[in-house]
N, C-alpha and C positions, 0 to 999 in steps of 0.2 A: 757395445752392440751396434750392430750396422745396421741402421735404420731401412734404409734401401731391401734390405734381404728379408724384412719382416713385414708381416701387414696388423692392422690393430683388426679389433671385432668384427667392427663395423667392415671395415675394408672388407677380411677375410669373407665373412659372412655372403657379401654382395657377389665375390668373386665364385664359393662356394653356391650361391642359388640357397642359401638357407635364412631363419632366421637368428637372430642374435642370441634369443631366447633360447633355440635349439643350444645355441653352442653353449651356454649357459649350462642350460640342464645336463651336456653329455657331462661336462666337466666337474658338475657337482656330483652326477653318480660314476665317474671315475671313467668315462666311457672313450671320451675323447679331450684331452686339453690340450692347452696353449704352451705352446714349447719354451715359451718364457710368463714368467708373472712376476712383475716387479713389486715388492713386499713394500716399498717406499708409498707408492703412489697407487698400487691396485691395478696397475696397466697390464691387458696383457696383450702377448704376440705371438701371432702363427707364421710358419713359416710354407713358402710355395711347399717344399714338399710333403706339409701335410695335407695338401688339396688330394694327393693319392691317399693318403691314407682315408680319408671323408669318402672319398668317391668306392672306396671297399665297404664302408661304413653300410652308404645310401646299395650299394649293391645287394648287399645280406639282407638287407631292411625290404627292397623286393622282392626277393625270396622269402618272405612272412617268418622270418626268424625273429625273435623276440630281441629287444635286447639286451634280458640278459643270456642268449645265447651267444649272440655276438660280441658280450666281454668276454663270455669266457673263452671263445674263437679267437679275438685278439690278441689274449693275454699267451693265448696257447697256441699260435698258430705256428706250423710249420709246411713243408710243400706237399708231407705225407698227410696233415688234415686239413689241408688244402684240396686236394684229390678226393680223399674219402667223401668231403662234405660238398663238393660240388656231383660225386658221381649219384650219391644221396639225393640233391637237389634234384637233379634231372630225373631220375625215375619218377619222385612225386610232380615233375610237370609231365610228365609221360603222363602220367595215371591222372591227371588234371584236364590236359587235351583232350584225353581219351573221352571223359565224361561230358567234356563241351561239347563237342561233336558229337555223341549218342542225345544230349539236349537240344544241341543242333537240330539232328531230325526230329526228333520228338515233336517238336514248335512246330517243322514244317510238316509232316502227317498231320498231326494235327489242324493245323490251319488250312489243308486242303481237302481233309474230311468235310471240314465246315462250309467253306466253299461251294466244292462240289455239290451239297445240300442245300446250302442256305436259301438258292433264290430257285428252287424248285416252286412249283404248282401245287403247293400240299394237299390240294383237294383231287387230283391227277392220280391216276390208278397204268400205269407203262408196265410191259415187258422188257426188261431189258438184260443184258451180256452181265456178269456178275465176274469178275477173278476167286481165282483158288484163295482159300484162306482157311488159316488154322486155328483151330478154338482149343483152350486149355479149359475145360470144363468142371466143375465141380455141382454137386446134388444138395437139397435142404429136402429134408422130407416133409418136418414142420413147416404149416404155412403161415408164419408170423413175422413180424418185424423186429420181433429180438432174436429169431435164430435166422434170419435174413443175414443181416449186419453182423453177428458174430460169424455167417458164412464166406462172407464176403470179403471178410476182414483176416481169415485164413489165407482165400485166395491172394488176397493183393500182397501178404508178407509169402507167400509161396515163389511168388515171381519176383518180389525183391532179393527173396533167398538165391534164384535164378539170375540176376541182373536182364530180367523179363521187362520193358517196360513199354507198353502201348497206349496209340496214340487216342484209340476211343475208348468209351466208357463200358461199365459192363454192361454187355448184351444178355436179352433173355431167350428162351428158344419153346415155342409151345407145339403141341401135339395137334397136327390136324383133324385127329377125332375129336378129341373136346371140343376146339374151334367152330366145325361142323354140327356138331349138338347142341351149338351155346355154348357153352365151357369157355370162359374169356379169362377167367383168372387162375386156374392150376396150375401156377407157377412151381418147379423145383428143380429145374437144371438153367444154371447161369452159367456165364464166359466170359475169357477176358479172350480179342481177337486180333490176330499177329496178319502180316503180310508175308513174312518171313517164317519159314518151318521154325520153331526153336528146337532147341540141342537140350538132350541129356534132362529133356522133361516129356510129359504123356503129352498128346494131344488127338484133337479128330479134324480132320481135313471135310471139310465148309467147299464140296468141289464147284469150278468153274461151268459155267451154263448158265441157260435163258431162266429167268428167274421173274417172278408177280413183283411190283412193288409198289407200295403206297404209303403215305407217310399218315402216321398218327398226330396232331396240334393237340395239346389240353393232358387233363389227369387221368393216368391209366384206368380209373374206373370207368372211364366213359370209352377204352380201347375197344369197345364191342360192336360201337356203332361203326368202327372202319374195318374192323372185320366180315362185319356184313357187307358192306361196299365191296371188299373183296371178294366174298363170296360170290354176289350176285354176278361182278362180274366175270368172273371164272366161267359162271355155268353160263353166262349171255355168250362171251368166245369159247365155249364148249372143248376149257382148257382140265389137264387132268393133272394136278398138281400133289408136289411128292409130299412125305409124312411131315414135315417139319417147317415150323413157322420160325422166321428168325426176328427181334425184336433188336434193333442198333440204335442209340442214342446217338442224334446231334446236337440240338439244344438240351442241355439240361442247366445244374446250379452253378457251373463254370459261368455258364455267359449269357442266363437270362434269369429275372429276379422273382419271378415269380412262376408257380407252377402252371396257369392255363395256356402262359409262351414255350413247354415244354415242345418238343418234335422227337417221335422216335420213326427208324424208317423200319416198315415191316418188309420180308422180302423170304415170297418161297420159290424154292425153285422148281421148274415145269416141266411134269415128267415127258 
């Protein structure tokens, strides 16, 4: 043996970026060994060109192939499942990319929902310009909090079924008559709300216009006192506003710990 053309473990290992360990283990589950093992002394040797085969190794192994799919890729490889298993690979980083970037946005709706909110004047009552937006709707006829949560829990696997996912929470939508009467809690139509029309599911278009808006702090039982602030002032600027109250969460149990730091913004729009 020509020493020169061989590296020992250690060597290999260093020149390789691995541990010793590693090369250890391939070799005791058959994965990767030393192109020589001297039966005298226990020594063994790798040779340069198995640094190409390692670097296939470490490549499969980035691609989350286990390994034992990569012995049996080894033991089996040819340039026909060679092809096959990279054109494999690629579609699942296709379909991997895909989903980063739709999380991508997600984070960033999100986090400019909250913004845009956050350092409002929650005691502040504005008219302001609204965008078009889409509501995927669903009804509870009961008013409890176990057919709440089982409604709600339809809707959210409805949209998953959809590859639906948005960036705020579910919104409520109340009737201006009740409002008007007192009526602060006949809740039974909720939403979940898109920026974007979705495809190949129902929705109602939330149209664009000047819209009341003031924001609720604290537990929705007490949402009645900011109702009446809206009210009041409506009729002080002798505004004539349409049938429908919309209820959007910013804060809720994502990012504040307790319920009196809640914030939902209310917002009707002005006929």
């Amino acid at each position: 043996m020509n020493k020169k053309m061989y590296f020992s473990t250690g060597e290999f290992a260093k020149l390789a970026g691995v541990s010793k360990h590693t090369l250890f283990y391939y070799d005791e589950i058959g994965l990767f060994s030393p192109e020589i093992k001297n039966k005298d002394n226990g020594y063994r040797y790798y040779s340069a060109a198995q640094l190409e085969v390692l670097d296939v190794i470490y490549t499969l192994r980035e691609m989350d192939m286990t390994l034992e799919e990569i012995q049996i890729y080894m033991k089996n490889r040819t340039p026909k499942e060679f092809l096959e298993l990279f054109q494999y690979e690629e579609r699942i980083i296709s379909e991997r990319i895909k989903r980063l970037r739709a999380t991508k946005s997600w984070i960033s709706k999100k986090s400019r929902w909250i913004e845009e909110n956050l350092y409002k004047d929650f005691h502040e009552i504005t008219i302001c310009q609204e965008p078009e937006r889409y509501l995927i709707e669903a009804r509870v006829e009961e008013n409890d909090d176990r057919a709440w949560a089982k409604e709600i829990g339809k809707l959210w696997d409805y949209c998953m079924e959809h590859s639906i996912k948005s960036p705020y929470p579910i919104g409520y939508r109340q009737e201006k008559e009740d409002i008007e009467r007192g009526i602060f809690d006949n809740y039974h139509v909720f939403y979940q709300m898109l920026d974007t029309k979705p495809k190949k599911v129902e929705y109602i278009t939330r149209p664009a216009g000047c819209y009341l808006r003031a924001y609720h702090k604290g537990s929705w039982k007490n949402i009645g006192e900011t109702y009446s602030r809206i009210l009041c002032y409506a009729q002080k600027h002798t505004l004539v506003l349409d049938k429908y109250f919309y209820e959007d969460g910013v804060l809720d149990s994502l990012t504040v710990q307790e319920e009196k730091d809640y914030v939902c913004k209310i917002s009707c729009k002005i006929s």
